[in-house]
mmCIF file as Biopython writes it, N, C-alpha, C and O atoms, coordinates in Angstrom:
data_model
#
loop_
_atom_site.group_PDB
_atom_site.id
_atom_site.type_symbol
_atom_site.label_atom_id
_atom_site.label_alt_id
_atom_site.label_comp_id
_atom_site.label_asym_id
_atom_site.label_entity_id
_atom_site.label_seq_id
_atom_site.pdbx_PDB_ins_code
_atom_site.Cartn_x
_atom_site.Cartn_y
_atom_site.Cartn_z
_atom_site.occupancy
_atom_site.B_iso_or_equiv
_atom_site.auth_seq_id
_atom_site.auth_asym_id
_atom_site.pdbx_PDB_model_num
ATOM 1   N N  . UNK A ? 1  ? -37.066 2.627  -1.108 1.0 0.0 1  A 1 
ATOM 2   C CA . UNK A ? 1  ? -35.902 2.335  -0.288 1.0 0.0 1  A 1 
ATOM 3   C C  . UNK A ? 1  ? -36.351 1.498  0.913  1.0 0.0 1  A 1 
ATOM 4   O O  . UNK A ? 1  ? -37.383 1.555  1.582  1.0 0.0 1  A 1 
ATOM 5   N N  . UNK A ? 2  ? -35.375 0.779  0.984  1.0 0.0 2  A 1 
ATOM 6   C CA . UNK A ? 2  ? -36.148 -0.158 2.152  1.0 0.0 2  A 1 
ATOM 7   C C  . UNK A ? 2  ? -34.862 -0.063 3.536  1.0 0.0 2  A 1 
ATOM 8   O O  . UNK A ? 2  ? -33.834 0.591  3.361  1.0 0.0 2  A 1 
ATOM 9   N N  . UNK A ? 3  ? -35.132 -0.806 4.848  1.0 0.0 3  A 1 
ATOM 10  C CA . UNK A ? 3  ? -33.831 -0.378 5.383  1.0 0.0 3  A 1 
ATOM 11  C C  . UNK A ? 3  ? -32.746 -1.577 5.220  1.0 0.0 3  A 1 
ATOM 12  O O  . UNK A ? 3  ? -31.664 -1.569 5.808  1.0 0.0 3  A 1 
ATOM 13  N N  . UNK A ? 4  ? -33.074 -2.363 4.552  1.0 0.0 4  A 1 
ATOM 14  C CA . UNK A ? 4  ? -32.025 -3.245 4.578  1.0 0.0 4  A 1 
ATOM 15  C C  . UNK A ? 4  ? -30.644 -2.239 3.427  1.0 0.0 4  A 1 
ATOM 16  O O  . UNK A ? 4  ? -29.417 -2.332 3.465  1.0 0.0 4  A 1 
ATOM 17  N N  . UNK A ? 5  ? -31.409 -1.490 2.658  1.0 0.0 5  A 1 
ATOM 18  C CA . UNK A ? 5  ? -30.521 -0.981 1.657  1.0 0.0 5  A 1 
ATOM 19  C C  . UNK A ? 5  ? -29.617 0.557  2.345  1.0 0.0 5  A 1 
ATOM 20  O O  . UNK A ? 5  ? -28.871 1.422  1.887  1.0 0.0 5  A 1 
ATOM 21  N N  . UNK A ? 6  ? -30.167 0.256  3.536  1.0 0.0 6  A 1 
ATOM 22  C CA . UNK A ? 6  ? -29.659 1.789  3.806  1.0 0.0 6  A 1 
ATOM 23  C C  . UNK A ? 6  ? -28.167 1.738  4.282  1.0 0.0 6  A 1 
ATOM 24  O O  . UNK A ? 6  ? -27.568 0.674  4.444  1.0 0.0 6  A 1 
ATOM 25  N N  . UNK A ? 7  ? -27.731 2.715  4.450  1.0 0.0 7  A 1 
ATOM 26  C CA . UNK A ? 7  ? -25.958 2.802  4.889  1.0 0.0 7  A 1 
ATOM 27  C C  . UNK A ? 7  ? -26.285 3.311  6.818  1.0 0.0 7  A 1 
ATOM 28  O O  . UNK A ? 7  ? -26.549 4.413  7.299  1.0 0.0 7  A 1 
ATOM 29  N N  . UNK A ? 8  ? -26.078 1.697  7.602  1.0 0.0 8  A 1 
ATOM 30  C CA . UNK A ? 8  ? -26.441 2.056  8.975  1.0 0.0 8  A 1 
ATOM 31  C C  . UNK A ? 8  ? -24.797 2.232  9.275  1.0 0.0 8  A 1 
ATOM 32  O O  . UNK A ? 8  ? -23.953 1.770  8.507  1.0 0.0 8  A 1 
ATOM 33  N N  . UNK A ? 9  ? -24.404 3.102  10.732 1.0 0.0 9  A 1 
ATOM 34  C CA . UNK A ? 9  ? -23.536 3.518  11.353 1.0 0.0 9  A 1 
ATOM 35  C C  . UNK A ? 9  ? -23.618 3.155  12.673 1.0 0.0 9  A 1 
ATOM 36  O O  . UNK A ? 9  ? -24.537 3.681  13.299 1.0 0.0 9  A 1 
ATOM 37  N N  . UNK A ? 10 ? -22.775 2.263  13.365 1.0 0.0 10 A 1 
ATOM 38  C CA . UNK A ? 10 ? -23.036 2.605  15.280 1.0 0.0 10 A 1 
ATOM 39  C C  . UNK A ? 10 ? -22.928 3.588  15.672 1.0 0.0 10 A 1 
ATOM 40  O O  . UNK A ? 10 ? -21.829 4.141  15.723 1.0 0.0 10 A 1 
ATOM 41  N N  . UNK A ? 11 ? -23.869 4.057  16.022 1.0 0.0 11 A 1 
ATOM 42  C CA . UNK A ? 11 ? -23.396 5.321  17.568 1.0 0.0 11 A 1 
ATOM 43  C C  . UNK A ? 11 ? -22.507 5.260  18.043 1.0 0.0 11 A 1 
ATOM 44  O O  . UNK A ? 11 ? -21.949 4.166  18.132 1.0 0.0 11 A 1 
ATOM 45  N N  . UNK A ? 12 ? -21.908 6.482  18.614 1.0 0.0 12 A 1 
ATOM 46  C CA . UNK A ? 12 ? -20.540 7.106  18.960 1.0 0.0 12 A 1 
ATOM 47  C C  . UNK A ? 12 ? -21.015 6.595  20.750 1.0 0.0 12 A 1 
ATOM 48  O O  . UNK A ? 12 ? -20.267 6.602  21.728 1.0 0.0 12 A 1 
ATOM 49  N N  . UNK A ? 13 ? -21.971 6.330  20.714 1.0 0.0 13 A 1 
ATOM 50  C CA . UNK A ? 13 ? -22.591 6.090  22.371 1.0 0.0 13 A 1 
ATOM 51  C C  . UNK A ? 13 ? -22.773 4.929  22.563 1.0 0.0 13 A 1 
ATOM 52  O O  . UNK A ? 13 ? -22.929 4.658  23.754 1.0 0.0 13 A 1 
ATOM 53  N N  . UNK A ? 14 ? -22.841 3.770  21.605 1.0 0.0 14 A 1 
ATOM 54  C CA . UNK A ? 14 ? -23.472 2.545  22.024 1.0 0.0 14 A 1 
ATOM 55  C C  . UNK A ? 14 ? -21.920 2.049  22.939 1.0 0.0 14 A 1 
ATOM 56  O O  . UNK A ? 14 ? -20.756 2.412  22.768 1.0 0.0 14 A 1 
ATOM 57  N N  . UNK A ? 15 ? -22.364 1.349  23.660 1.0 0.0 15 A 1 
ATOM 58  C CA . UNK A ? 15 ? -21.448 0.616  24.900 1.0 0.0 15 A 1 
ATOM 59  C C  . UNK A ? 15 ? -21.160 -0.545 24.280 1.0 0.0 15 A 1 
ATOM 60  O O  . UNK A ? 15 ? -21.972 -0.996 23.472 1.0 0.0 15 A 1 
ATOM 61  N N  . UNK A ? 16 ? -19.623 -1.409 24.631 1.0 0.0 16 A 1 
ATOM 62  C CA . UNK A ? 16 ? -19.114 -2.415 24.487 1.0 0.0 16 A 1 
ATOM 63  C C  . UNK A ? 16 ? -19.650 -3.629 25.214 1.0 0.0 16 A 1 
ATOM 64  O O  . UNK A ? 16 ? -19.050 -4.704 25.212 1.0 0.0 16 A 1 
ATOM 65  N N  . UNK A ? 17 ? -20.819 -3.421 25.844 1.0 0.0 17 A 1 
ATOM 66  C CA . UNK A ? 17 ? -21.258 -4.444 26.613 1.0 0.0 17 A 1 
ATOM 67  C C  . UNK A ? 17 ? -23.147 -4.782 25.767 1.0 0.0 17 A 1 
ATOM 68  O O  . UNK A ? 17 ? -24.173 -5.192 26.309 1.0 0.0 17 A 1 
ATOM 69  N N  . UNK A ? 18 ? -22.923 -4.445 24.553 1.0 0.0 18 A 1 
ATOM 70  C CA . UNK A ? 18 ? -24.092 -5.039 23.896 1.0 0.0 18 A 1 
ATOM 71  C C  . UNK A ? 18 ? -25.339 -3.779 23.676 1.0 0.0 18 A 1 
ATOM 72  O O  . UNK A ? 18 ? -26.340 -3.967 22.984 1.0 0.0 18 A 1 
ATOM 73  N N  . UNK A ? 19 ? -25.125 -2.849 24.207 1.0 0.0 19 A 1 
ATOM 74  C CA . UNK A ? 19 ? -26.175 -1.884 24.160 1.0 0.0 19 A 1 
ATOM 75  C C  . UNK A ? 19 ? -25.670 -0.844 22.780 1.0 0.0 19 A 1 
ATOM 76  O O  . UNK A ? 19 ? -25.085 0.222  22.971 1.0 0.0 19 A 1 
ATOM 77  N N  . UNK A ? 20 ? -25.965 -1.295 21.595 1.0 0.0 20 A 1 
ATOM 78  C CA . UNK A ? 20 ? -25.544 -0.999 20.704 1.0 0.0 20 A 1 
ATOM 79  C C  . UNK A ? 20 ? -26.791 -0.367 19.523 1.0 0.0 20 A 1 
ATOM 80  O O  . UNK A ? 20 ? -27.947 -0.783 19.438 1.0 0.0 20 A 1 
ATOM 81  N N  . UNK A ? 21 ? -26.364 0.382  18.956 1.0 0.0 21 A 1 
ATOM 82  C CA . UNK A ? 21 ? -27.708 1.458  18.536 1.0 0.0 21 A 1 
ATOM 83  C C  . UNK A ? 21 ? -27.410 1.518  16.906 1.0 0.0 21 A 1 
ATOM 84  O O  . UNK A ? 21 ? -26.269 1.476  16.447 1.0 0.0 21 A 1 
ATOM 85  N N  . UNK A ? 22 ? -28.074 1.575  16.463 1.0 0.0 22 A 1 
ATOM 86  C CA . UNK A ? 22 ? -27.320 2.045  15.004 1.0 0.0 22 A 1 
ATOM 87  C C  . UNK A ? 22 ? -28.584 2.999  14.137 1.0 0.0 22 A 1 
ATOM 88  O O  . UNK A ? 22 ? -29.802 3.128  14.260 1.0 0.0 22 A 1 
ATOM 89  N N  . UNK A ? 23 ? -27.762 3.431  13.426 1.0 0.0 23 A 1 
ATOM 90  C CA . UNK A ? 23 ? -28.545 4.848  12.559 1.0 0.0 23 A 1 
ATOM 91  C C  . UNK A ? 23 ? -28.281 4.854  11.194 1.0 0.0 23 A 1 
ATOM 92  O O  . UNK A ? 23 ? -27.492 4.083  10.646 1.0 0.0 23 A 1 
ATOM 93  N N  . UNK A ? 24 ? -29.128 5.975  10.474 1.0 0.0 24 A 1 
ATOM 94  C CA . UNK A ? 24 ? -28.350 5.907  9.373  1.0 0.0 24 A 1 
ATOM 95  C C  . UNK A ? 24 ? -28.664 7.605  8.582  1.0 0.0 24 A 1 
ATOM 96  O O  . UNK A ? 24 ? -29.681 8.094  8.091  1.0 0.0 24 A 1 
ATOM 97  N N  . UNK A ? 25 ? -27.325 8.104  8.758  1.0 0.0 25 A 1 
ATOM 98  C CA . UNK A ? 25 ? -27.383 9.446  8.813  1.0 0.0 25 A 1 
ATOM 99  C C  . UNK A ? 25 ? -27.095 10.348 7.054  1.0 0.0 25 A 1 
ATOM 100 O O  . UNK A ? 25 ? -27.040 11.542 6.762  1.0 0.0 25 A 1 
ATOM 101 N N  . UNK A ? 26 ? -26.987 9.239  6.325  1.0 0.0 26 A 1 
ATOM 102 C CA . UNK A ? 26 ? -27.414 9.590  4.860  1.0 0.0 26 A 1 
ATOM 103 C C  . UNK A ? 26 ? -28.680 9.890  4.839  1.0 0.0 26 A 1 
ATOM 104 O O  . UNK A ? 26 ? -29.093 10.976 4.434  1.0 0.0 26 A 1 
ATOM 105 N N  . UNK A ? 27 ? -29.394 8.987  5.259  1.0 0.0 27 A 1 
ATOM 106 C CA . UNK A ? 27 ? -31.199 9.129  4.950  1.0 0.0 27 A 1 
ATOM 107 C C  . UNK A ? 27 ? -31.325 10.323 5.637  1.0 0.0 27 A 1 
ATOM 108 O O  . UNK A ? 27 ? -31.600 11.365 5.041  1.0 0.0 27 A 1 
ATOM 109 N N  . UNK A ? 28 ? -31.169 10.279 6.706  1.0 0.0 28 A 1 
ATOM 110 C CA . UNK A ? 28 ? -31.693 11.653 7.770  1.0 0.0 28 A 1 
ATOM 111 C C  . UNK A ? 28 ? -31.556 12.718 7.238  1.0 0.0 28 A 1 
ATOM 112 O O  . UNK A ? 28 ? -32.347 13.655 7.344  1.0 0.0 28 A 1 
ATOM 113 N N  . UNK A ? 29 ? -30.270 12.711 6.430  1.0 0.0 29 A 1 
ATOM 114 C CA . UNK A ? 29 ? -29.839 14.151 5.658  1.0 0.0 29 A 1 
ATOM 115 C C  . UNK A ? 29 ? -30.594 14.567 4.831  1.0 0.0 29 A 1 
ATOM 116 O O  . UNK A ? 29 ? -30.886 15.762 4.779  1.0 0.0 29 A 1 
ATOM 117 N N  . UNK A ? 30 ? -31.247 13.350 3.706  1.0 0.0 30 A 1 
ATOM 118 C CA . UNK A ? 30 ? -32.046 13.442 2.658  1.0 0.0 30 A 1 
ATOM 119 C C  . UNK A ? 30 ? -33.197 13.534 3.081  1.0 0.0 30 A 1 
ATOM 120 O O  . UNK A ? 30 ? -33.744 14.368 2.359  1.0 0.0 30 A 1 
ATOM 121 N N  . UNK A ? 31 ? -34.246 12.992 4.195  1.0 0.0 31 A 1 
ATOM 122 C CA . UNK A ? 31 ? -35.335 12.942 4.158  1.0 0.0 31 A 1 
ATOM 123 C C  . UNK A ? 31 ? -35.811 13.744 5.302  1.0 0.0 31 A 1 
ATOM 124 O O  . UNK A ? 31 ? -36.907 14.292 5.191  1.0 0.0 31 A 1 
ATOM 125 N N  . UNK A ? 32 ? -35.321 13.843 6.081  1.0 0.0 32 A 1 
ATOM 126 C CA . UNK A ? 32 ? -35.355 14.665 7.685  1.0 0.0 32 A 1 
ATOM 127 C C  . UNK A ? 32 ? -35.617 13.633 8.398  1.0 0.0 32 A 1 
ATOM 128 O O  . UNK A ? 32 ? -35.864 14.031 9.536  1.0 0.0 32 A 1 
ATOM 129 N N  . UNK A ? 33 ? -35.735 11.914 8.295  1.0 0.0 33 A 1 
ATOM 130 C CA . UNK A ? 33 ? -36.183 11.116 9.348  1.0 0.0 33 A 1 
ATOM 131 C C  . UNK A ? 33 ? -34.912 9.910  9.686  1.0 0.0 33 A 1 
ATOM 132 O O  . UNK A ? 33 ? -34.195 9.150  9.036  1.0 0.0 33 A 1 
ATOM 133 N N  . UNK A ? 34 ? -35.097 10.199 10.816 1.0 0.0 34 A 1 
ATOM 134 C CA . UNK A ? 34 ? -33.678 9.274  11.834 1.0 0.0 34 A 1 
ATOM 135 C C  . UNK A ? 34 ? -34.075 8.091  12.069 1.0 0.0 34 A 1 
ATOM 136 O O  . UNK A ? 34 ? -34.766 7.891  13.068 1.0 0.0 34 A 1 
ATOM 137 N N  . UNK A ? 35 ? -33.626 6.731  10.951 1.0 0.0 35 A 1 
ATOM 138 C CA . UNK A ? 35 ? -34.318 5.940  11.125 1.0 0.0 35 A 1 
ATOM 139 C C  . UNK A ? 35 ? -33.140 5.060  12.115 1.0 0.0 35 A 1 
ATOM 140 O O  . UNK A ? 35 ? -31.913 5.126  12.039 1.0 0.0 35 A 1 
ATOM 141 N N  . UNK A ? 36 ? -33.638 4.575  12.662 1.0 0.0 36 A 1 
ATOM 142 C CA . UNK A ? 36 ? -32.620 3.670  14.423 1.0 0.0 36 A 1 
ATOM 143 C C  . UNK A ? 36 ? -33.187 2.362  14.413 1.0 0.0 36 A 1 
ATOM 144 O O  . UNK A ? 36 ? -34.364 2.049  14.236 1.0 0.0 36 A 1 
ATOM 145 N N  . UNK A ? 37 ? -31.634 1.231  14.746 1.0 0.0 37 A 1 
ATOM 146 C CA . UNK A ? 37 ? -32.378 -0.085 15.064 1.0 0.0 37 A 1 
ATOM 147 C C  . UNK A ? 37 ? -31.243 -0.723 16.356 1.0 0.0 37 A 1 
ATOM 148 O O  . UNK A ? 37 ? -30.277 -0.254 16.957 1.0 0.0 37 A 1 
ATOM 149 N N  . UNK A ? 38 ? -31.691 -1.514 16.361 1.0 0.0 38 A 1 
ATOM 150 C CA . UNK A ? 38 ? -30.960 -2.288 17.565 1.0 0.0 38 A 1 
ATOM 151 C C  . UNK A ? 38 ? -29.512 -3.210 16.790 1.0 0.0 38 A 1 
ATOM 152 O O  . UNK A ? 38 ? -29.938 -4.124 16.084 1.0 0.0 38 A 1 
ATOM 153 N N  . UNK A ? 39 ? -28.486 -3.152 16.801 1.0 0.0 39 A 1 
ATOM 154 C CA . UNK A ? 39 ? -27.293 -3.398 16.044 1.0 0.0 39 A 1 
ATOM 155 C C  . UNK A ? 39 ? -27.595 -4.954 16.154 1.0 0.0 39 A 1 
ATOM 156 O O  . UNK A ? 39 ? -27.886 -5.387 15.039 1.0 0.0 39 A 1 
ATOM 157 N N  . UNK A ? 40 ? -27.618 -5.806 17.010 1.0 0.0 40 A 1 
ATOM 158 C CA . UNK A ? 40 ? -27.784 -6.743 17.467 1.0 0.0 40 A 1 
ATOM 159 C C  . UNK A ? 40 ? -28.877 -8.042 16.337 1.0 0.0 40 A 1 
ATOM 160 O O  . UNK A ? 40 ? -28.799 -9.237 16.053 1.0 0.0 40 A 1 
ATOM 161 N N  . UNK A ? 41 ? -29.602 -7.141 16.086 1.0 0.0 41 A 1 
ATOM 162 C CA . UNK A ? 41 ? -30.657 -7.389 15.212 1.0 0.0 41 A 1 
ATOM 163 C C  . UNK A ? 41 ? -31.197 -6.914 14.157 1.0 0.0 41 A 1 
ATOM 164 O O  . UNK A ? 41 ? -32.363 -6.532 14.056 1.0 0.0 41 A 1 
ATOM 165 N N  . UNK A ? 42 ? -29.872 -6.919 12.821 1.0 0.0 42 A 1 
ATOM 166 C CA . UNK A ? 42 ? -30.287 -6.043 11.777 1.0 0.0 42 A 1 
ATOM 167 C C  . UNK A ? 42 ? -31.533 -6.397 11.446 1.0 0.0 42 A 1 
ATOM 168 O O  . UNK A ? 42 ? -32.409 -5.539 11.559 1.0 0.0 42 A 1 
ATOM 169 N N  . UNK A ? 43 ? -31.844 -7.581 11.023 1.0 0.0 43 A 1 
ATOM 170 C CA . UNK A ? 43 ? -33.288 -8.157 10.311 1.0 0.0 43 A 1 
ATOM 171 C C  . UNK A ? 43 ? -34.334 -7.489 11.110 1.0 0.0 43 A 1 
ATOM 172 O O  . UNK A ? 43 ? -35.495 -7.496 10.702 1.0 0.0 43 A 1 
ATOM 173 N N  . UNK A ? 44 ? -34.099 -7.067 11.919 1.0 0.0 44 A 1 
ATOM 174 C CA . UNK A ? 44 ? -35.605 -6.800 13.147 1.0 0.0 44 A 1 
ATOM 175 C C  . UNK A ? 44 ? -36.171 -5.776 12.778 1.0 0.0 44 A 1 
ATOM 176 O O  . UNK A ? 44 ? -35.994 -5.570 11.577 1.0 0.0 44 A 1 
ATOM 177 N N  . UNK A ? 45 ? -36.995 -4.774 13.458 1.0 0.0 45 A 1 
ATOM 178 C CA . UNK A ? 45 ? -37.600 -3.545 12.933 1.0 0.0 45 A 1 
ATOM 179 C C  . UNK A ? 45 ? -36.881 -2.598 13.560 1.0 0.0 45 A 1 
ATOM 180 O O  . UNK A ? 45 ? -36.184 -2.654 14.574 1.0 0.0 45 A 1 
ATOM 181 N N  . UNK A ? 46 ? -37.186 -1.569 12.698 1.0 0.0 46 A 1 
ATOM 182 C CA . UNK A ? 46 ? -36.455 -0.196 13.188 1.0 0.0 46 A 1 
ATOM 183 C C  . UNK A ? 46 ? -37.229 1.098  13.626 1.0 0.0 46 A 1 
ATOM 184 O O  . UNK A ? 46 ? -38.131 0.790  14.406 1.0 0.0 46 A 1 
ATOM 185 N N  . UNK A ? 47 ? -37.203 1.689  13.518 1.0 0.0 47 A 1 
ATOM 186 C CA . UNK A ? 47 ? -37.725 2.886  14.100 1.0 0.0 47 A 1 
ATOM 187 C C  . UNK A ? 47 ? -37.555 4.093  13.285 1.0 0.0 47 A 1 
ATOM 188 O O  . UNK A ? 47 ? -36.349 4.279  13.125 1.0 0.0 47 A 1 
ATOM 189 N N  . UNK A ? 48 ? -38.349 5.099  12.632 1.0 0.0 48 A 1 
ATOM 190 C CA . UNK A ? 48 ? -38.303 6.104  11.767 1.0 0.0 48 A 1 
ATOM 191 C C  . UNK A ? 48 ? -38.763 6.914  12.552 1.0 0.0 48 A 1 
ATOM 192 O O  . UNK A ? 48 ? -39.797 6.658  13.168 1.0 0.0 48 A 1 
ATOM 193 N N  . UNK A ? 49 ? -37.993 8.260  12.732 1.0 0.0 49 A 1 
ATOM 194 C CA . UNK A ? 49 ? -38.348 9.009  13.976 1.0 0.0 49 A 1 
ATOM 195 C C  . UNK A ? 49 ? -38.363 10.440 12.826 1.0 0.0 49 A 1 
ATOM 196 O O  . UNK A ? 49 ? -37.688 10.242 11.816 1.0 0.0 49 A 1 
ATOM 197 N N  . UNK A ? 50 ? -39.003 11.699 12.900 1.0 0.0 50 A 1 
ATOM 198 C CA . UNK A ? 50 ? -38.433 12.938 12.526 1.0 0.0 50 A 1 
ATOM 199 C C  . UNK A ? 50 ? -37.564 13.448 12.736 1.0 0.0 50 A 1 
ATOM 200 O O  . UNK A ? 50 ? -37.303 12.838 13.773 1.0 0.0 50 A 1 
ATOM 201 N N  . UNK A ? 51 ? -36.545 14.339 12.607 1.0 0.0 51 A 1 
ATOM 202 C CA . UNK A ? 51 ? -35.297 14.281 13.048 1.0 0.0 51 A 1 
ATOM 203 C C  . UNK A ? 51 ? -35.823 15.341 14.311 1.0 0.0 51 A 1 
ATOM 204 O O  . UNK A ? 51 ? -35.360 14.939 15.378 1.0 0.0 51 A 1 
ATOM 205 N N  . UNK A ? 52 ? -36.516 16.364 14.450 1.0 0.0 52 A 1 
ATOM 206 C CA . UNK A ? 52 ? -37.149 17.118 15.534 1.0 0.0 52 A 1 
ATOM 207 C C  . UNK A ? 52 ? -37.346 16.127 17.155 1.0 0.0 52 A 1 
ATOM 208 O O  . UNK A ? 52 ? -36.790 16.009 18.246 1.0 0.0 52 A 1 
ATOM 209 N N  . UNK A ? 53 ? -38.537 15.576 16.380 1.0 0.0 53 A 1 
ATOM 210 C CA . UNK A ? 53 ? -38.770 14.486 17.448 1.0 0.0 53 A 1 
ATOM 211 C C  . UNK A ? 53 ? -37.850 13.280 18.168 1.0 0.0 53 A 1 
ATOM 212 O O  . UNK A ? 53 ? -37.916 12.774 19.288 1.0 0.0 53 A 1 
ATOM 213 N N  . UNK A ? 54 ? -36.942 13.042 16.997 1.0 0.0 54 A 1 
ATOM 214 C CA . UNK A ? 54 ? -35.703 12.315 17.700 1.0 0.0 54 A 1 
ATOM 215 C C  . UNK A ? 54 ? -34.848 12.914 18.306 1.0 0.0 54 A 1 
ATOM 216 O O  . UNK A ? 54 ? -34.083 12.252 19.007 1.0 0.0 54 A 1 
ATOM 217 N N  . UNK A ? 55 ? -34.695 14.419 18.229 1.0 0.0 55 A 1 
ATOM 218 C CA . UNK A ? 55 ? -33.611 15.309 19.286 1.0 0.0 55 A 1 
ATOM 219 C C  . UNK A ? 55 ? -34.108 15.692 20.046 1.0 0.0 55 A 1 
ATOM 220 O O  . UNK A ? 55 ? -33.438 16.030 21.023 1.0 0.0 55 A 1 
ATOM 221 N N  . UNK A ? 56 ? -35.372 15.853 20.075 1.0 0.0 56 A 1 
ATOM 222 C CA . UNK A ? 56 ? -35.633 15.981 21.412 1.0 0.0 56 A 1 
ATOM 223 C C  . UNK A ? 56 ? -35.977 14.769 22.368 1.0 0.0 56 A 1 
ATOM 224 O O  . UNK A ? 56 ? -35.751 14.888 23.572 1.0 0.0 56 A 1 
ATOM 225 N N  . UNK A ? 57 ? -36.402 13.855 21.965 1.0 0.0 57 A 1 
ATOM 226 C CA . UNK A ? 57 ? -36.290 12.420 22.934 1.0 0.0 57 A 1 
ATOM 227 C C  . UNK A ? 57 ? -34.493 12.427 23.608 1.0 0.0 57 A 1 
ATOM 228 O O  . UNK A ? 57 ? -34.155 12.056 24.732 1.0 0.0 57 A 1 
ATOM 229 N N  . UNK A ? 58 ? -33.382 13.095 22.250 1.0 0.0 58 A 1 
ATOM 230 C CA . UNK A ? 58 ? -31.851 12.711 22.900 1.0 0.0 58 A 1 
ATOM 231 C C  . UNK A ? 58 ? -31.905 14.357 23.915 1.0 0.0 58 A 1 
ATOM 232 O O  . UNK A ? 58 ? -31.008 14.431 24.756 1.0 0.0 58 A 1 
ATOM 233 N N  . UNK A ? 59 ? -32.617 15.246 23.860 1.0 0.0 59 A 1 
ATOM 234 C CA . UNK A ? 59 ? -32.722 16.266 24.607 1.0 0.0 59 A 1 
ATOM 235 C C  . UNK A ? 59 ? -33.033 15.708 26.542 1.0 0.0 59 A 1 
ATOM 236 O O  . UNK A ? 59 ? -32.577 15.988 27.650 1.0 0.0 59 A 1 
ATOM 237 N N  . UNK A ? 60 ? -33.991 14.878 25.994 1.0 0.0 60 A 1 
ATOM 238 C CA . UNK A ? 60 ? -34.575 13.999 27.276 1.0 0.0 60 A 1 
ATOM 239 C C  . UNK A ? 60 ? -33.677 13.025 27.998 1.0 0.0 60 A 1 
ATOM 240 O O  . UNK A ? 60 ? -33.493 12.875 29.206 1.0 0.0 60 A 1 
ATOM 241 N N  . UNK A ? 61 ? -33.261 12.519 27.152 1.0 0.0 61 A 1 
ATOM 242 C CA . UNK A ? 61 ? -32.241 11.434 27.691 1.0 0.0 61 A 1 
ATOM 243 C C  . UNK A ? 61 ? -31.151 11.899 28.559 1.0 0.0 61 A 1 
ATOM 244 O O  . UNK A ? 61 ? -30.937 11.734 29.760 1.0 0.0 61 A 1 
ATOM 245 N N  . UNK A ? 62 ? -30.465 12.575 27.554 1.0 0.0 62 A 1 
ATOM 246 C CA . UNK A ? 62 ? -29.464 13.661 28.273 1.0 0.0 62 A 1 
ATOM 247 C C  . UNK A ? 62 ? -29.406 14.735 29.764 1.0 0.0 62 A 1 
ATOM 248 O O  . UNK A ? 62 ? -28.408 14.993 30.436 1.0 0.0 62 A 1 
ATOM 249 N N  . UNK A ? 63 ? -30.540 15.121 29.931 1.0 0.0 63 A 1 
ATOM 250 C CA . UNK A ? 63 ? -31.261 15.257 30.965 1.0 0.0 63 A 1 
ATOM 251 C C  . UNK A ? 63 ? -31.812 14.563 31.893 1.0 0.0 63 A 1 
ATOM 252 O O  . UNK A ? 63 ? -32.142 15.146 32.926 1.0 0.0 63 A 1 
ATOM 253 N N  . UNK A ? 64 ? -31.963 13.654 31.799 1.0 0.0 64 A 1 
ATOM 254 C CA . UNK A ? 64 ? -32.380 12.484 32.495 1.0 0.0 64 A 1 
ATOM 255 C C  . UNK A ? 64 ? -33.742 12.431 32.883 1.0 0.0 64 A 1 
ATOM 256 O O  . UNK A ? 64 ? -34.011 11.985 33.998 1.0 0.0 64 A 1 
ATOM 257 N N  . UNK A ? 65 ? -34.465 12.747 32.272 1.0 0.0 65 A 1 
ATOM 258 C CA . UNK A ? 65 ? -36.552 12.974 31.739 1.0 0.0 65 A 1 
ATOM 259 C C  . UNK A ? 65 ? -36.784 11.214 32.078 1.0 0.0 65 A 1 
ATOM 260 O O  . UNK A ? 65 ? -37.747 10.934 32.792 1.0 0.0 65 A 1 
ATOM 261 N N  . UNK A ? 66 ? -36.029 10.233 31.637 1.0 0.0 66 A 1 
ATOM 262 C CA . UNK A ? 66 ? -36.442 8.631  31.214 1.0 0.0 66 A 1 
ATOM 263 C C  . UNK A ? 66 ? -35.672 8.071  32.167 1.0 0.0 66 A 1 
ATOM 264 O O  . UNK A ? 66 ? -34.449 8.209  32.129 1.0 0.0 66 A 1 
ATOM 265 N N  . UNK A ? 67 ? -36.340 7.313  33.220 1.0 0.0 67 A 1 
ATOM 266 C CA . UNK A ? 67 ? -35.935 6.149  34.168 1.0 0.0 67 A 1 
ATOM 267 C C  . UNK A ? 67 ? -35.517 4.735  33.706 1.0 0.0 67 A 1 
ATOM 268 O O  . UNK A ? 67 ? -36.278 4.038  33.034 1.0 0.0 67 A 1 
ATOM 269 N N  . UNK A ? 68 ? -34.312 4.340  34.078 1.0 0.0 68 A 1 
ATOM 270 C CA . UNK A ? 68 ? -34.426 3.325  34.027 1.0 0.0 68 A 1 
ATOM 271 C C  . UNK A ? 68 ? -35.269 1.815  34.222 1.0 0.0 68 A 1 
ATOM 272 O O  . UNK A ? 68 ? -35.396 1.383  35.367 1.0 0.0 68 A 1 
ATOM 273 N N  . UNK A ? 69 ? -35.784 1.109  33.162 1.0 0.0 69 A 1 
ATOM 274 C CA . UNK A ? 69 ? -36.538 -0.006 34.026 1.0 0.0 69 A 1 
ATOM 275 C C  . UNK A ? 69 ? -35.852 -1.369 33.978 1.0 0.0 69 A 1 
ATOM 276 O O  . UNK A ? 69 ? -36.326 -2.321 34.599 1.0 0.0 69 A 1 
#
């Protein structure tokens, strides 16, 4: 499986001003890994996270653990 074949979704969070996220929550179901890319740039690379390790990075976020740069 590659990710061009995958079924991506925008986030319920990405903003109308370009900060746009996308996922794809078939795979995650099947494999346990949250793979994420930048909407903007399907062709580009993505990111394969565990689904553990990716809730807790949104554990962080949510909390505000990560500064803006």
């Amino acid at each position: 499986m590659t990710i061009d074949s995958l079924s991506w979704i925008k986030s319920s969070y990405s903003g109308s001003g370009g900060s746009c996220v996308e996922w794809a929550p078939k795979h995650t179901a099947i494999t346990g890994i949250v793979p994420v890319r930048d909407s903007k740039n399907p062709t580009g690379p993505a990111l394969a996270l565990p689904a553990q390790a990716f809730s807790a990075f949104l554990t962080g976020v949510k909390s505000g653990d990560f500064k803006a740069v």
